[in-house]
C-alpha positions in Angstrom: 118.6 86.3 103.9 117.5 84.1 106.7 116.0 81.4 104.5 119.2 81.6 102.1 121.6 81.0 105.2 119.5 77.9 106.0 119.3 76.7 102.9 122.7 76.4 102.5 123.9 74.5 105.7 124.7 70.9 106.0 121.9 70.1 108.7 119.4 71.3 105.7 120.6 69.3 103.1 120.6 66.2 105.9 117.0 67.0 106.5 116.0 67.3 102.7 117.6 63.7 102.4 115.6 62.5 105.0 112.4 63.9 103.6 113.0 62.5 100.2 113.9 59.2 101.7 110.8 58.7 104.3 108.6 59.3 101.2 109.6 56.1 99.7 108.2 54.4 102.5 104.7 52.9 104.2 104.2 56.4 106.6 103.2 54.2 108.9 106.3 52.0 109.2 108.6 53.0 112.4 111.7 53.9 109.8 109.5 55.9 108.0 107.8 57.7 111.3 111.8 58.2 112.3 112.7 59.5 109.2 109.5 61.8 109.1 110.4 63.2 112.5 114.4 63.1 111.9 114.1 65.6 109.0 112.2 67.7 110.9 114.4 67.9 114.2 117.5 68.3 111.6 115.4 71.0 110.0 114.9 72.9 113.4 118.8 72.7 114.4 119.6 74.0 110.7 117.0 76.8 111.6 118.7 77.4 114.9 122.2 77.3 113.2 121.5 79.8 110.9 120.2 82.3 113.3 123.4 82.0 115.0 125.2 82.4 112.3 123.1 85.5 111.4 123.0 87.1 114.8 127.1 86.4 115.1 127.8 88.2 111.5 125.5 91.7 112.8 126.6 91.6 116.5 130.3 90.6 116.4 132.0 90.4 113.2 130.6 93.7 111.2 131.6 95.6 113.9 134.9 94.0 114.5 135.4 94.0 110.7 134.8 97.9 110.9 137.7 98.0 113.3 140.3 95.8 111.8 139.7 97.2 107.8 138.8 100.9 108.8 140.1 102.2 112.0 143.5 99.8 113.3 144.7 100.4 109.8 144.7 104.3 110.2 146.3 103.9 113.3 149.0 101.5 111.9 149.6 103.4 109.1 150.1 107.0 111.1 152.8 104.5 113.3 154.5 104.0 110.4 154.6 107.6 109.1 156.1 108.7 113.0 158.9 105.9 112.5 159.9 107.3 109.5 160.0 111.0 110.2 161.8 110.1 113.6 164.0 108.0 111.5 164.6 111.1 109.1 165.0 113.4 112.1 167.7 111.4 113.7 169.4 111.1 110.7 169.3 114.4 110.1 170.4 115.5 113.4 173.6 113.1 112.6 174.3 115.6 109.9 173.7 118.0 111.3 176.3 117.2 114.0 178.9 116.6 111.3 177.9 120.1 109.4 178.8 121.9 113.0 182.0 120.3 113.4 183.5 121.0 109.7 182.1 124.8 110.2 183.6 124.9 113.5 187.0 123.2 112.2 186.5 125.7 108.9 186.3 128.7 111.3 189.5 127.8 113.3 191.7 127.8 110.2 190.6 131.1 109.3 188.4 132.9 107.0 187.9 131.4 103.0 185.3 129.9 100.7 185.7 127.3 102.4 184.4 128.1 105.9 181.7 130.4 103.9 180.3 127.1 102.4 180.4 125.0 105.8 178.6 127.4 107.4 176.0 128.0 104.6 175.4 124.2 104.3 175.2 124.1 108.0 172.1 126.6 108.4 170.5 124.6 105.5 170.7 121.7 107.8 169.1 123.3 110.7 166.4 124.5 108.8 165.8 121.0 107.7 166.0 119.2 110.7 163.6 122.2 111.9 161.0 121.3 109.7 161.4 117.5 110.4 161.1 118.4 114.0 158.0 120.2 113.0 156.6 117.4 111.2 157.7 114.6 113.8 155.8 117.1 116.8 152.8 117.0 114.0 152.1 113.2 113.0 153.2 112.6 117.3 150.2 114.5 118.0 148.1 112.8 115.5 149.2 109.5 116.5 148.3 110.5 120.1 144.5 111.8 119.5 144.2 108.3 117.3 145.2 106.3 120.4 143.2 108.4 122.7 140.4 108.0 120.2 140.9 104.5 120.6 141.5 104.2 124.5 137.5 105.6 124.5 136.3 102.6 122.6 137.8 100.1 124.0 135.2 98.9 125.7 132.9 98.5 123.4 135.5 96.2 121.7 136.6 94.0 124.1 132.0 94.0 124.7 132.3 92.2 121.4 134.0 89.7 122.6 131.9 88.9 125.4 128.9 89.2 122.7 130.3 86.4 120.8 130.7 84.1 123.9 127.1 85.2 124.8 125.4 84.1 122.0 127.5 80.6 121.3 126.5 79.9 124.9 122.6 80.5 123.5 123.0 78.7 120.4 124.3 75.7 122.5 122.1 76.2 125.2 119.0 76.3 122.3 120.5 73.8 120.2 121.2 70.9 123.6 117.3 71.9 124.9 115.8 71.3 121.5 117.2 67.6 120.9 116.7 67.2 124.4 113.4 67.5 123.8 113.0 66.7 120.3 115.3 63.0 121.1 113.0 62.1 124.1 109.4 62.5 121.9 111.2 60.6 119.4 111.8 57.9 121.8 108.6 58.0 123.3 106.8 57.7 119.8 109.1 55.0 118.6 107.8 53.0 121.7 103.9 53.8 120.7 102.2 51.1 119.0 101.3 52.2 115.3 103.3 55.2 116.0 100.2 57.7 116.6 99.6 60.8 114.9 99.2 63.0 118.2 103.2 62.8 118.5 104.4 64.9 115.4 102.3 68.4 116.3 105.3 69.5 118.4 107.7 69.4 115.3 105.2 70.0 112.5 105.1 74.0 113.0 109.0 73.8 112.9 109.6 71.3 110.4 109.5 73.1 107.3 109.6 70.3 105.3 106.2 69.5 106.6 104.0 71.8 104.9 100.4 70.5 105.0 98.7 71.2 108.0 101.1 74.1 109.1 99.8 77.5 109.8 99.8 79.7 106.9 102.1 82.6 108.3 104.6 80.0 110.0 104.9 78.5 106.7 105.6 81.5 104.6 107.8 83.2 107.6 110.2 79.7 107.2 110.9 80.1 104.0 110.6 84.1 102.9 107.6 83.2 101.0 104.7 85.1 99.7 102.4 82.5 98.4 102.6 79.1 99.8 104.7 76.7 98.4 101.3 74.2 97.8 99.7 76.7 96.1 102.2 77.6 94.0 103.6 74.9 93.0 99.9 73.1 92.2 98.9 76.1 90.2 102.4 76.0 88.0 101.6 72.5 86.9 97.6 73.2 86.6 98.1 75.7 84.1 100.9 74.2 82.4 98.2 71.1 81.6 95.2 71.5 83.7 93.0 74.0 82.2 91.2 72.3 79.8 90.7 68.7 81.9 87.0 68.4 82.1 86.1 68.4 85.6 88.8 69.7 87.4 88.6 69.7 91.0 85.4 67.7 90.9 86.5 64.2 89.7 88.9 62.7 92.2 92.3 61.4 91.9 93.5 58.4 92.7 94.4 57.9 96.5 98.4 56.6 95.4 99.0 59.1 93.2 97.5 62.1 95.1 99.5 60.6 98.4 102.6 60.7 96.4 102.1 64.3 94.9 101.4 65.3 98.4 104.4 63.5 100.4 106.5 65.4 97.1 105.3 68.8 98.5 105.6 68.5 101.8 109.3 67.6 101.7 109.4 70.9 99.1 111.3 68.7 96.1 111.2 70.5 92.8 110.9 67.0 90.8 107.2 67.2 90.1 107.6 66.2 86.9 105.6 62.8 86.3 102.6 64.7 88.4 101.8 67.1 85.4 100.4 64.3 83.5 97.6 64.5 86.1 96.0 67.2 87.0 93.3 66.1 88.5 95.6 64.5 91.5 97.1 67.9 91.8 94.4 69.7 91.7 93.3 67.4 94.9 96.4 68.3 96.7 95.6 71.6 96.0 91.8 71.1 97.8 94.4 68.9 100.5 96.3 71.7 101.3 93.6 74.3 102.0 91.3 72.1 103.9 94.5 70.8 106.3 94.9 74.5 107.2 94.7 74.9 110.7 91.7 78.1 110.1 90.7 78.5 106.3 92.5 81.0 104.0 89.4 83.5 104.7 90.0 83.2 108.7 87.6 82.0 110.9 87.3 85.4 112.2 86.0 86.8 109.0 83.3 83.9 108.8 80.0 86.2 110.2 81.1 88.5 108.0 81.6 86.8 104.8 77.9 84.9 105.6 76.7 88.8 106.2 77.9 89.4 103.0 76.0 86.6 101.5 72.2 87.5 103.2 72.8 90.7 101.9 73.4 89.6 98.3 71.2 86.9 98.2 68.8 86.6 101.4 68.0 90.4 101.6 68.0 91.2 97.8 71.1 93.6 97.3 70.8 93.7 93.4 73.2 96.7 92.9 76.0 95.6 91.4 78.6 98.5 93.1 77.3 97.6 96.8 77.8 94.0 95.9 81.5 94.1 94.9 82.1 97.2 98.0 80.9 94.8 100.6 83.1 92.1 99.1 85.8 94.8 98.9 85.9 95.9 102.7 85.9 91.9 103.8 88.5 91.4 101.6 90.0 94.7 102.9 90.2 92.9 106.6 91.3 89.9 105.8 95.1 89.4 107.2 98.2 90.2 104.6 99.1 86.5 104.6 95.4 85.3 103.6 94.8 88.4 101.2 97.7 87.5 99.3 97.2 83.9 99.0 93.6 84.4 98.6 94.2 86.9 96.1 96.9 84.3 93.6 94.4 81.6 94.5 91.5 83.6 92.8 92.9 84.9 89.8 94.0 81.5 89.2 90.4 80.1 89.6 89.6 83.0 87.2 91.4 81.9 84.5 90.3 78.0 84.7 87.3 79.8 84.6 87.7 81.7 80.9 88.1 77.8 79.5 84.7 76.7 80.9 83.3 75.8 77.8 85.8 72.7 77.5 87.0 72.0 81.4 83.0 72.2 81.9 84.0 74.2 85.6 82.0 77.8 85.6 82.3 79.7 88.5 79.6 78.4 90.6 80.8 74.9 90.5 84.1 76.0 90.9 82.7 77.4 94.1 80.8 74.7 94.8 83.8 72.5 95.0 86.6 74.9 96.6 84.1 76.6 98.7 84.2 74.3 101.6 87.9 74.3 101.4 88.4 78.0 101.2 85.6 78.9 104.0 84.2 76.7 107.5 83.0 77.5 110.4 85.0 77.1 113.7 84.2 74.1 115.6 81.4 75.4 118.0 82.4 75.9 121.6 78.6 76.2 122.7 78.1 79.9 122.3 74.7 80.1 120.8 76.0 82.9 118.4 78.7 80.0 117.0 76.1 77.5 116.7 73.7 79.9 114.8 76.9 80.4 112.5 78.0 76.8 112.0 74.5 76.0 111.1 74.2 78.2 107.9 74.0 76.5 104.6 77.5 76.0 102.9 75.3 77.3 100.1 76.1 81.0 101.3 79.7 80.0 101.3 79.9 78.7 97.4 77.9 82.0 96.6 80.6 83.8 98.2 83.3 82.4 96.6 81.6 82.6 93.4 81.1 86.0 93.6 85.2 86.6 94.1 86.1 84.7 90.8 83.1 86.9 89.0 84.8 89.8 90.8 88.1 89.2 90.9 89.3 92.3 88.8 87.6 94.5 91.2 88.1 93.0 94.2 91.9 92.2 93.6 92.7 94.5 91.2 96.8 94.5 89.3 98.2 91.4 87.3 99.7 88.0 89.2 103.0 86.7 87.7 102.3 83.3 88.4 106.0 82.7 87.5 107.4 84.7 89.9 109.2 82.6 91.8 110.5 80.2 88.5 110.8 77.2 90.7 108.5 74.9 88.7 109.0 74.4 85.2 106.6 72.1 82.9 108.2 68.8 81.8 109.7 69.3 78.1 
């Protein structure tokens, strides 16, 4: 709902222009720093907009819809039903005045059929006006418990009010801090000479536009994803025309192209197009996007465990097949939602580039051996001997890993991917 409501605002559709502009230019020219950081600031506000918006429709107007379409209307409407029977009552009480003067007139001039039918018509119109009475006493004390029912909430009505003042003063309040901020950096980057990288971390986890080097979980939070947008996207065009390119993933793109492919994804523009004629540049962004991870998709927490995993297979001679794929199974097992899931489209993926090895020439192990590094890497050491011990271990261990995942894959990650799911990228016609 959240990424909808964004998607849809002005400020987002400024921002996407932005992004699709700044691409067009040298990144390190000072309109295309300003137009790199602009889309992100306008992506923020948007973000910031919408939960207002969000927060404003559950807090204020659902409940104050509840009260003008459900209960005012009830009250209204048992108003209007008292009006009327008072109305009827009076009207009949008019009669009724009239019905006792012609009996009593009927009665002076003496006995006849006459005064018989004046003073039938009469008690006919007291038993009426009776029942009126009845009814108006009735819908009175409806009315009554209605308004008294009312009177009891009335509090939390007029609180409503006060809500909505309460949270425009925090989306202003958020809104006038964040350009604060944001408009100052901006200023003191456009002053930098060469316009230094070190400026853009503030925005980059908020910029959704800017996808490489983001967290994985703050990317896929920003837009409701599953799989990241990267991955996806790369994989779409691979297997539309990638799986039978010799080489894949080992023979490198050219540096234009693969810049362009990657400038394309990070502003999150559909029109990928002319890229499907080379896979080999998206399969680089691919390798980009994972190594620009802030911690690899198998978490640098997990890293002792997968290189356990490894000695034990390899180092200490674990030839069962079954303990193999269980101590696989329980890393896998810890591994955090966001990573499995990613980790788990990735490898299918690689699975099935691998069934066409005996044309794209890319087996298993030297898919491995040319993902592995991006996939897996130790965290920089911070002098604990235990770290340095770990960040000394032959990347070998890590490409047997990974090999064994893609050999695995059915028991490790068992079910089917759609890798259409999403239908955002469609092959070129």
């Amino acid at each position: 709902i959240f990424g909808s409501a964004q998607k849809k605002l002005p400020l987002m559709a400024l921002s996407t222009t932005m992004a699709e502009s700044f691409k067009e230019l040298d990144t390190d020219s000072s309109l295309g720093k300003a137009l790199e950081m602009g889309c992100c600031i306008e992506s923020s506000l948007a973000k910031i907009l919408a939960e207002f918006e969000i927060t404003l429709e559950h807090d204020v107007l659902q409940p104050l819809n509840k009260l003008s379409e459900e209960e005012l209307p009830i009250i209204l409407k048992r108003k209007k039903t008292l009006q009327k029977l008072i109305s009827d009552w009076n009207t009949i009480k008019s009669r009724l005045n009239q019905a006792a003067k012609s009996s009593s007139n009927s009665s002076g001039a003496g006995a006849g059929p006459g005064a018989s039918s004046a003073a039938n018509k009469l008690e006919i119109l007291k038993e009426e006006e009776e029942e009126v009475k009845r009814k108006v006493g009735q819908c009175k004390d409806e009315y009554m418990a209605d308004l008294y029912h009312f009177s009891t909430k009335e509090d939390s009505y007029a609180s409503y009010f006060i809500r909505l003042l309460e949270i425009q003063a925090q989306y202003h309040r958020q809104s006038l801090g964040y350009l604060d901020s944001a408009l100052a950096e901006l200023k003191e980057s456009h002053g930098q000479k060469g316009w230094e990288r070190r400026v853009f971390p503030p925005f980059a986890f908020c910029c959704l536009p800017r996808y490489y080097g983001v967290p994985l979980e703050t990317h896929l939070r920003s837009l409701g994803r599953e799989i990241a947008l990267p991955i996806e996207a790369c994989v779409m065009m691979l297997l539309a025309s990638g799986m039978r390119e010799e080489g894949l993933f080992r023979l490198a793109a050219g540096a234009s192209v693969l810049r362009k492919l990657k400038s394309s994804l990070a502003s999150g523009s559909n029109a990928l197009e002319e890229f499907y004629s080379d896979p080999h540049a998206v399969a680089g962004a691919l390798k980009s996007y994972l190594r620009e991870l802030p911690q690899p998709l198998m978490t640098f927490e997990l890293y002792s465990e997968w290189v356990k995993v490894a000695r034990g297979v390899w180092v200490l001679g674990l030839k069962d097949g079954e303990s193999r794929v269980q101590s696989l199974r329980d890393t896998c097992s810890r591994l955090p939602r966001d990573s499995y899931n990613n980790l788990r489209y990735l490898v299918k993926f690689l699975a099935k580039l691998a069934e066409h090895q005996e044309v794209n020439k890319m087996t298993p192990s030297n898919i491995a051996i040319v993902l592995g590094p991006n996939l897996l890497w130790a965290q920089q050491s911070t002098g604990d001997p235990m770290q340095l011990d770990l960040a000394s271990v032959s990347s070998i261990q890590v490409v047997g890993v990974v090999e064994a995942l893609i050999q695995n894959v059915d028991n490790l990650f068992p079910g089917e991917v759609d890798f259409n799911v999403s239908g955002m990228f469609v092959p070129p016609r």
